[in-house]
C-alpha positions as CSV (number, residue, x, y, z in Angstrom):
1,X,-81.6,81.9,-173.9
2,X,-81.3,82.6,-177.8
3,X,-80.3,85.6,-179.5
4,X,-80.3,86.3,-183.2
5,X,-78.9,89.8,-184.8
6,X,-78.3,90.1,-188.5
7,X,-78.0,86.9,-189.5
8,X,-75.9,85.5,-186.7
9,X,-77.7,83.2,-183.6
10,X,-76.0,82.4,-180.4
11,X,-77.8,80.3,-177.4
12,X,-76.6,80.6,-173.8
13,X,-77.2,78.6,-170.7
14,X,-78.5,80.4,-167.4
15,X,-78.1,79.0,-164.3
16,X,-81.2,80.3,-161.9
17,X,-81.0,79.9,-158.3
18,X,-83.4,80.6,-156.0
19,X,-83.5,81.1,-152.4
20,X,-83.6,78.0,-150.3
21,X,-83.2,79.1,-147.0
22,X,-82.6,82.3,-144.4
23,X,-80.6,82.5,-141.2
24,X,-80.8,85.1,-138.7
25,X,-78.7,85.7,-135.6
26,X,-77.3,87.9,-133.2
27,X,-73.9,88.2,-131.9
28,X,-75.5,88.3,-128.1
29,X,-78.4,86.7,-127.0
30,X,-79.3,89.0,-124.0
31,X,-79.3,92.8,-123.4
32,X,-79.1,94.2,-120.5
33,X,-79.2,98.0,-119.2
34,X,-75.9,99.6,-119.1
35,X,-75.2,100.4,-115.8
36,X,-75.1,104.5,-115.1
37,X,-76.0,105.2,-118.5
38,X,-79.3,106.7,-118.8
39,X,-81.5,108.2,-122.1
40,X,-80.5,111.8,-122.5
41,X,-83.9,112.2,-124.8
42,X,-85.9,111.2,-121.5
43,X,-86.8,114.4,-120.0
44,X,-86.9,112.8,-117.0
45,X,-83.6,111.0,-116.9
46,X,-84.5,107.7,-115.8
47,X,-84.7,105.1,-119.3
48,X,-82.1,103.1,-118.8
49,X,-79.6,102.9,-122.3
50,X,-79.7,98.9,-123.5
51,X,-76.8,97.4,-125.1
52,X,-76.3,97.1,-128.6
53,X,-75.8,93.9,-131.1
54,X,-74.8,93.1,-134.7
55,X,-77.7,91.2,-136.5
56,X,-76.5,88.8,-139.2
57,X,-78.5,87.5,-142.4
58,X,-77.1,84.5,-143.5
59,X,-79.1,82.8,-147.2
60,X,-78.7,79.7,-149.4
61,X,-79.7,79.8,-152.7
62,X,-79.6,76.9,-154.9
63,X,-81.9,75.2,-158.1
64,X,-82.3,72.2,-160.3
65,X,-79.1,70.3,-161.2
66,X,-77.1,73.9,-159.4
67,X,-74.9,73.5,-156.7
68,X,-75.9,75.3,-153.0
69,X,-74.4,78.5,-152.5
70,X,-74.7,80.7,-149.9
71,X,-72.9,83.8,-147.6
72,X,-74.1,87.1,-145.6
73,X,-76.6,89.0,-147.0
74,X,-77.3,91.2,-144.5
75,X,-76.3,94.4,-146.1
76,X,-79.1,93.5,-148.5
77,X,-81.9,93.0,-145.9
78,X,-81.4,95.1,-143.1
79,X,-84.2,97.1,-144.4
80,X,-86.6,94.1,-144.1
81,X,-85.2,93.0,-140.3
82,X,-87.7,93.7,-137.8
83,X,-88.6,92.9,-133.8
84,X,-91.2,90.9,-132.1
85,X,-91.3,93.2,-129.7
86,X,-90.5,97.0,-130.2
87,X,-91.3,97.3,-126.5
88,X,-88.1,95.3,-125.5
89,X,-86.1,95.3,-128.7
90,X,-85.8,97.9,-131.9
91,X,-84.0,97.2,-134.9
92,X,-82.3,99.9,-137.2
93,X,-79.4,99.6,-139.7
94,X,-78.5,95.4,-139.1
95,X,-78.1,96.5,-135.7
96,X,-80.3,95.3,-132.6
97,X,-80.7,97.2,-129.2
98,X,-82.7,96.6,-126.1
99,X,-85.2,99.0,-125.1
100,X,-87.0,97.1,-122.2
101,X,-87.1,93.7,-119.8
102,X,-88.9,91.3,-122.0
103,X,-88.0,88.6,-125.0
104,X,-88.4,89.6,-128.3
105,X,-87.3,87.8,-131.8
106,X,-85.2,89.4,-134.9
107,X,-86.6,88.2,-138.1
108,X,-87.1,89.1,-142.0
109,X,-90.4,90.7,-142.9
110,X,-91.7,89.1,-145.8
């Protein structure tokens, strides 16, 4: 980058990385119901309550001639996280809880 103000010119090098690559994870791999517990919002009483885990965005970023950097960004995307399957699996906040019996996978809308 140049700049040039009354008379005077400076250049300055900017280093650009760009993302190379996302992680995503959970803390637990399976939900299951919690025994006893049951959906107070069901009129009838009888939706089980799922457990509950953390979701974790891990990125690398990186560029020409740039060294690889990389940490948790999952503050930054948990917007953007979403569930194969709402049926079995909603996602809210970085934070994934089971809803039904099934399989579902946590990944970044793009």
């Amino acid at each position: 980058m140049r700049a040039a103000a009354e008379g005077f010119t400076t250049e300055l090098q900017v280093a650009v990385r760009v993302l190379q690559s996302t992680t995503v994870r959970t803390s637990a791999q399976r939900l299951s119901p919690i025994a006893g517990w049951l959906d107070e919002a069901d009129p009838q009483c009888t939706t089980p309550v799922y457990e509950q885990t953390r979701v974790r965005v891990d990125a690398v970023f990186g560029g020409a001639g740039q060294a690889t950097v990389g940490g948790e960004v999952t503050a930054l995307v948990a917007d953007d996280l979403v569930s194969s399957n709402s049926a079995v699996l909603s996602v809210s906040d970085g934070v994934a809880t089971g809803a039904g019996a099934g399989q579902a996978v946590v990944s970044l809308r793009v």
